[in-house]
N, C-alpha and C positions, 0 to 999 in steps of 0.2 A: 782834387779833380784831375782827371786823367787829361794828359795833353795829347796832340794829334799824333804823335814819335809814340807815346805809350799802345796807342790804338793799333800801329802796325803790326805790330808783334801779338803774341798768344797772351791772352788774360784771362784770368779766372774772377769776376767780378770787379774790383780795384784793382788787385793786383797785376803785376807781371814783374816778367824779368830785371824790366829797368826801377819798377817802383820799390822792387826786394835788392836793389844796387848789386844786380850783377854785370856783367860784361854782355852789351851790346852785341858783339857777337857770338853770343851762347843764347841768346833768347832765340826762341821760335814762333816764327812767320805765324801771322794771325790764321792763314788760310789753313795752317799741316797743325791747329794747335790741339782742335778736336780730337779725342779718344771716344771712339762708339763703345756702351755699354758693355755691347756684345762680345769684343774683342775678349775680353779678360775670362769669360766664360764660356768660350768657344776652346780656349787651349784644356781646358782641365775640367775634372768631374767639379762640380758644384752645386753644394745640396740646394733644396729648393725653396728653405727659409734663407742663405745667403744670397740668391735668386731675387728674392724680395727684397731683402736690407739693400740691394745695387738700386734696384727701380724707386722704392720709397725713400731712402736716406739721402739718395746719392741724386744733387740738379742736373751735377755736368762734371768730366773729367775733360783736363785740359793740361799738355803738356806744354809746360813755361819755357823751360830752359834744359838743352843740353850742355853740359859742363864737360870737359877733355882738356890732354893739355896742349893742345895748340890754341884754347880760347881761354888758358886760364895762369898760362907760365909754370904749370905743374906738371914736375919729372913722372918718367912712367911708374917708378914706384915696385913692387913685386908685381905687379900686374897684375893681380887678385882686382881692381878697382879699374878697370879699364875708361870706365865714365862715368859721369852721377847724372840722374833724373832728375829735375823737379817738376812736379806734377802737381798742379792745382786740382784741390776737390772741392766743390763748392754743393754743399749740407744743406741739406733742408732741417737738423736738429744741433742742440749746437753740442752736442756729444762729439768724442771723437769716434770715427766707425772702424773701429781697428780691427774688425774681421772684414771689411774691405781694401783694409790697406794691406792684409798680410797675405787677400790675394791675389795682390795686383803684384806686391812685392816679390811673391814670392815665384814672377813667373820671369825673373828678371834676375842675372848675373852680376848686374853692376847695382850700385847703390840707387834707392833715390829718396829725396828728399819731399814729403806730402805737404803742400800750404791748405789748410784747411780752413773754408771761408764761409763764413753764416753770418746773415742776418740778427744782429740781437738787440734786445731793449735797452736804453742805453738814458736817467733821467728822462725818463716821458720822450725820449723819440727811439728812433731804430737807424742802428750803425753797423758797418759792417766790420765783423772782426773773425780773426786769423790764426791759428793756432801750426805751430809746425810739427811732422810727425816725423818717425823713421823707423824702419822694422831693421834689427840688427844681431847680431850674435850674442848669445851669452856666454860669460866663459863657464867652462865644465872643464871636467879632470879628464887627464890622456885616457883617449880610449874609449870616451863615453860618446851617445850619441850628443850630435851638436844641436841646441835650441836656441832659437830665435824667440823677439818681443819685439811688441812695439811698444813706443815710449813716445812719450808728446808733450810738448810745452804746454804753459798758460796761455787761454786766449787771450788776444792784448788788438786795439781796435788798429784795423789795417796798413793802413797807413804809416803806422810806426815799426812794421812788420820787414826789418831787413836780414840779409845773410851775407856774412864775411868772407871773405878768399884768404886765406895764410899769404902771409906776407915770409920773403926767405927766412931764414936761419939767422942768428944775431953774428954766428963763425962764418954768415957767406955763405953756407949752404943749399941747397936746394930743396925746395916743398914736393912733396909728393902726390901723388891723386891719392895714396892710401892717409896722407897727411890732410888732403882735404878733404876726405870723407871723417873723420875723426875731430874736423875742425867743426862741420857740417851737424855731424849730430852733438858734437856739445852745446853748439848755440840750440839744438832742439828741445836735448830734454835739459842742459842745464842754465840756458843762457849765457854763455861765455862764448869765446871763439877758441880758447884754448883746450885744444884736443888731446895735451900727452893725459895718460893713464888713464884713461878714460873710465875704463871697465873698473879701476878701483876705486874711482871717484865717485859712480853710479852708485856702487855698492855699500859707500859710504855713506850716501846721500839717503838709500833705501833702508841705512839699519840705522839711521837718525829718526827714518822718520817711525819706524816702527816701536822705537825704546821711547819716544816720546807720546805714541801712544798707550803705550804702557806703562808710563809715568802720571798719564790722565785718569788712567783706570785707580793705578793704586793709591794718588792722592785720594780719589773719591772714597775708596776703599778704607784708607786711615781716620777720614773724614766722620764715616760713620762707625766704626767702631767701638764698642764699648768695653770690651774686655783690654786690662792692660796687655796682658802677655802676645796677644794678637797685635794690638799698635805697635809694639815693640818689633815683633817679628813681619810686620808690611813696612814700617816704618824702616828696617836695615834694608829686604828689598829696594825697597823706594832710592835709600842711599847708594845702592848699587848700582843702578842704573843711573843715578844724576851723576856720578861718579863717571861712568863710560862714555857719557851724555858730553860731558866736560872733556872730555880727549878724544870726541870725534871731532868736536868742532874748535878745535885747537889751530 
C-alpha cells in the first residue's frame, strides 16, 4: 500500500520513485508526472496503426523519476548520457509495447528507463505487476549504420520491482551517468546491477538462448529417427552444441 510520502510524487499505479528505491530527490512531483499522449506524436510522423497501439495499449504515461548527477553522486561521464528518464507505462495488455517505447525513446537524447505496469491474474485474484524496459544501442562494426532494440525484463508483481544506483569503484573511483545507465539496463534486461560488458553479456545470453533452442529441436529430431546413419549424424550435431552450450555458461 502506497503511503501518503509515496502519493506526492509521480506514480504510475503502485509504483513510483521511492517504491523503485530511488533517491527522493529525483522523483517527480505528482502534479508535472502526467505525459499527454499527444506529446510523443506531435514531434514526428507516426503511422496510424502506431496511432492506435498509443490510444488502445497504452492507460497513462507517467514520468517517475529524473536521474542526473547532482541527485545521484554520478560524475558527468563522456557526456553522451547527460540524464536517465524513468517513465512509468501503465498497459492495458500485459505484452510489452516496444513499438511505443521506441517512439518515445527515440525522441529523446538521454537514456530512459520504461516501468511497465499491468493488471494480471494472479491464483484467482488480480495483482499488479511490472516489467522494466529500455531501448539501447546494438554494437555493429566501424562504419556501419547504428541499430537500436528494445529489451525488457520478466514481469515480476510490483511491489518487488526496484532499481539500483552504482555504488563507487572498490579503487575509490567515481561512477558515471554512462556507469549508471549500463547499471540501469542490466538490472533490465538481465537482472543484475552490474553493468561492465554489457553488450557481451547480452550477446551471450541471446546465443544461449538460441543453441538451446536448437538442442530442443534436435533432441526431438534424434528421438524420432529411425535410420542409423541419420542418428549418428543429428546425434554429433546435437554434441556440438551441448559442447558450446557447456562454455557459454561457464
Amino acid at each position: 500500500m502506497m503511503t501518503a510520502a509515496h502519493l506526492t510524487v509521480a506514480h504510475c499505479g503502485e509504483v513510483s520513485a521511492l517504491t523503485l528505491g530511488l533517491p527522493a530527490s529525483a522523483a517527480i512531483p505528482e502534479q508535472k508526472g502526467t505525459l499527454p499522449k499527444g506529446l510523443f506524436v506531435a514531434k514526428a510522423p507516426v503511422s496510424s496503426k502506431l496511432k492506435q497501439r498509443l490510444v488502445n495499449d497504452i492507460a497513462s504515461i507517467t514520468m517517475l523519476a529524473l536521474l542526473r548527477p547532482a541527485n545521484t553522486a554520478m560524475g558527468a561521464g563522456s557526456g553522451k548520457m547527460p540524464e536517465v528518464l524513468v517513465i512509468g507505462l501503465r498497459v492495458n495488455t500485459p505484452g510489452i509495447p516496444v513499438e511505443v517505447i521506441d517512439l518515445i525513446a527515440g525522441q529523446r537524447k538521454s537514456g530512459i528507463v520504461f516501468v511497465c505496469v499491468h493488471e494480471g491474474e494472479f491464483e484467482g485474484t488480480v495483482r499488479e505487476e511490472c516489467a522494466l524496459a529500455v531501448r539501447r544501442n546494438v554494437p555493429v562494426r566501424a562504419g556501419h549504420v547504428p541499430i537500436t532494440k528494445v529489451f525488457s525484463g520478466e514481469w515480476r508483481p510490483a511491489g518487488e520491482v526496484t532499481l539500483e544506483l552504482p555504488e563507487g569503484n572498490a579503487d575509490g573511483g567515481a561512477k558515471t551517468m554512462d556507469d549508471l545507465w549500463d547499471s540501469l539496463c542490466a538490472q533490465a534486461i538481465l537482472d543484475s546491477a552490474d553493468g561492465a560488458n554489457l553488450d557481451a553479456r547480452i550477446a551471450r545470453r541471446d546465443q544461449i538462448v538460441t543453441l538451446k533452442a536448437a538442442e530442443e529441436k534436435l533432441s526431438r529430431d534424434h528421438q524420432r529417427a529411425k535410420n542409423p546413419a541419420q542418428r549418428n549424424e543429428i546425434y554429433a550435431k546435437l554434441h556440438k552444441i551441448r559442447t558450446q552450450l557447456a562454455q557459454l555458461e561457464q
